[in-house]
mmJSON file of the N, C-alpha and C atoms, coordinates in Angstrom:
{"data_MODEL":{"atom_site":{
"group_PDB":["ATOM","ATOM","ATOM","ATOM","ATOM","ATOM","ATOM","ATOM","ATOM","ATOM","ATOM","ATOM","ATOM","ATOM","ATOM","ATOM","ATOM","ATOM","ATOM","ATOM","ATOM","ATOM","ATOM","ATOM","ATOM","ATOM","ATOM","ATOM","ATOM","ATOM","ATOM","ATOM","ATOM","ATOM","ATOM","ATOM","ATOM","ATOM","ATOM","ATOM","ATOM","ATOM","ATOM","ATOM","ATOM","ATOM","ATOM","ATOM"],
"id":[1,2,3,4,5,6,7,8,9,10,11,12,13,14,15,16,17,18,19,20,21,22,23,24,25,26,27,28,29,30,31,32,33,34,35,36,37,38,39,40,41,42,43,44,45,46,47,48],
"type_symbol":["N","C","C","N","C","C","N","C","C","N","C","C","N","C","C","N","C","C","N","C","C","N","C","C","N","C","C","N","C","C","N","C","C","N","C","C","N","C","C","N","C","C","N","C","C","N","C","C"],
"label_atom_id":["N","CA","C","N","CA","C","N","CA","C","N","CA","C","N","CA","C","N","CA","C","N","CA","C","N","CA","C","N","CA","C","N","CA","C","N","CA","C","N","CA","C","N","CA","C","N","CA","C","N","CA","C","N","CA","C"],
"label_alt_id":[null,null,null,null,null,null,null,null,null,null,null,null,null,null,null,null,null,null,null,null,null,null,null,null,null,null,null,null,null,null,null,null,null,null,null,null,null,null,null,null,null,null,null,null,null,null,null,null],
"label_comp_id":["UNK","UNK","UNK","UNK","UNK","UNK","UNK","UNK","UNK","UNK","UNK","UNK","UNK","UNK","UNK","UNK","UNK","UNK","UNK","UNK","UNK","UNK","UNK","UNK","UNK","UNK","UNK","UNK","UNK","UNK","UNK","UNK","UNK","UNK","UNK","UNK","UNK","UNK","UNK","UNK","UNK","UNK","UNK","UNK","UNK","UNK","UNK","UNK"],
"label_asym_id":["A","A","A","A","A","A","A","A","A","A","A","A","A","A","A","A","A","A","A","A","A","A","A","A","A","A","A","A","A","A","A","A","A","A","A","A","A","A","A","A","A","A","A","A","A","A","A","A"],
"label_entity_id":["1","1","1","1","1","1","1","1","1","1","1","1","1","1","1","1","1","1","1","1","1","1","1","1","1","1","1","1","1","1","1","1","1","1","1","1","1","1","1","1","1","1","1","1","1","1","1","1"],
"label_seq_id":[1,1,1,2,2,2,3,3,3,4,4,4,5,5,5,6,6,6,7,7,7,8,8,8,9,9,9,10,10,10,11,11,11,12,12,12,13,13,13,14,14,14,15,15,15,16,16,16],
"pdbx_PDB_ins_code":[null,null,null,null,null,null,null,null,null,null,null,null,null,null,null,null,null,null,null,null,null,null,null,null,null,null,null,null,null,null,null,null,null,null,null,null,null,null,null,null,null,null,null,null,null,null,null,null],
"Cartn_x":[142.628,142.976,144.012,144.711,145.863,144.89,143.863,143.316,143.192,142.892,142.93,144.144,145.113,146.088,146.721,146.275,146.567,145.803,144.437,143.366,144.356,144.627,144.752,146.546,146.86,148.3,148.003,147.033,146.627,146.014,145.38,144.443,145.669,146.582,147.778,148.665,148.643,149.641,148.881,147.258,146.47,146.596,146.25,146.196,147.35,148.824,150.012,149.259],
"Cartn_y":[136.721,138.063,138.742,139.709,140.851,140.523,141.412,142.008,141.462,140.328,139.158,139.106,139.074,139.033,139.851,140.954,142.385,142.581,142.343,142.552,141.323,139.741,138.616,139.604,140.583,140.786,141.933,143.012,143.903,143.64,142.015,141.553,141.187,140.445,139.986,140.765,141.969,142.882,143.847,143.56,144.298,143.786,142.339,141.846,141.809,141.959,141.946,143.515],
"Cartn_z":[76.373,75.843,76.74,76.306,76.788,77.981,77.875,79.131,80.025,80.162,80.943,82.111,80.791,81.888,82.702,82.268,83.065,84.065,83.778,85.257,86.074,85.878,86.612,87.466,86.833,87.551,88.473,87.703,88.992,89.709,89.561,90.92,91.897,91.278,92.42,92.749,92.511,93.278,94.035,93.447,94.697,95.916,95.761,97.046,98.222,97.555,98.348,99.133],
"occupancy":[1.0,1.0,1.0,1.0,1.0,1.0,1.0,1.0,1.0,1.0,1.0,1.0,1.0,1.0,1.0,1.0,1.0,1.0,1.0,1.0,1.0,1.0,1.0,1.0,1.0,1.0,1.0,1.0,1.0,1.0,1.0,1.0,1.0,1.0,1.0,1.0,1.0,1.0,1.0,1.0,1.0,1.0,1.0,1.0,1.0,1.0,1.0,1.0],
"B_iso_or_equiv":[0.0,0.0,0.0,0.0,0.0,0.0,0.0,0.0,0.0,0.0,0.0,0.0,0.0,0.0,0.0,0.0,0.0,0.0,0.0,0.0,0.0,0.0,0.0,0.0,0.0,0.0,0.0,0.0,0.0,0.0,0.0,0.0,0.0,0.0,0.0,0.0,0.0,0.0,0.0,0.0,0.0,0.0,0.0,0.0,0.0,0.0,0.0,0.0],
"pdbx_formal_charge":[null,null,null,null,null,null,null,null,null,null,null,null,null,null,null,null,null,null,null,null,null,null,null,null,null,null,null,null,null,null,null,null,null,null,null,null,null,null,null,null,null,null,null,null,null,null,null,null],
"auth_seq_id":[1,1,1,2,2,2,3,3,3,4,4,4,5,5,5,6,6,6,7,7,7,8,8,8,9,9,9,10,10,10,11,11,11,12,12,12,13,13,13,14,14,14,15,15,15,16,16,16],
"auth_comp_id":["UNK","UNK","UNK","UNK","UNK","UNK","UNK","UNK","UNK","UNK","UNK","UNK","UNK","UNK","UNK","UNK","UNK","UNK","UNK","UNK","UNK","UNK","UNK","UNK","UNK","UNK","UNK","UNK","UNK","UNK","UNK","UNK","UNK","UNK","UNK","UNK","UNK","UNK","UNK","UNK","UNK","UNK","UNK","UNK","UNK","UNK","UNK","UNK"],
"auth_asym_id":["A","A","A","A","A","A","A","A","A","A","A","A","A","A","A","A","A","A","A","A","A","A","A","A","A","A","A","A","A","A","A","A","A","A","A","A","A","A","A","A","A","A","A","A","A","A","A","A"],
"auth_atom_id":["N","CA","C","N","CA","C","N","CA","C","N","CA","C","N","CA","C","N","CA","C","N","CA","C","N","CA","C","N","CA","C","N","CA","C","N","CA","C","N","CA","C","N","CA","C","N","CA","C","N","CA","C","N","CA","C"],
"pdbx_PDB_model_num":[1,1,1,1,1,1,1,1,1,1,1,1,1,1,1,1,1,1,1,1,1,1,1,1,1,1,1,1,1,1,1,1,1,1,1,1,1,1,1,1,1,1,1,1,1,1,1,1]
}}}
């Protein structure tokens, strides 16, 4: 789903 991939991108620009 969308959402998926939106949490998976704000997880990786959290972590920077």
């Amino acid at each position: 789903t969308a959402e998926m991939v939106h949490e998976e991108k704000c997880r990786q620009e959290n972590q920077e």
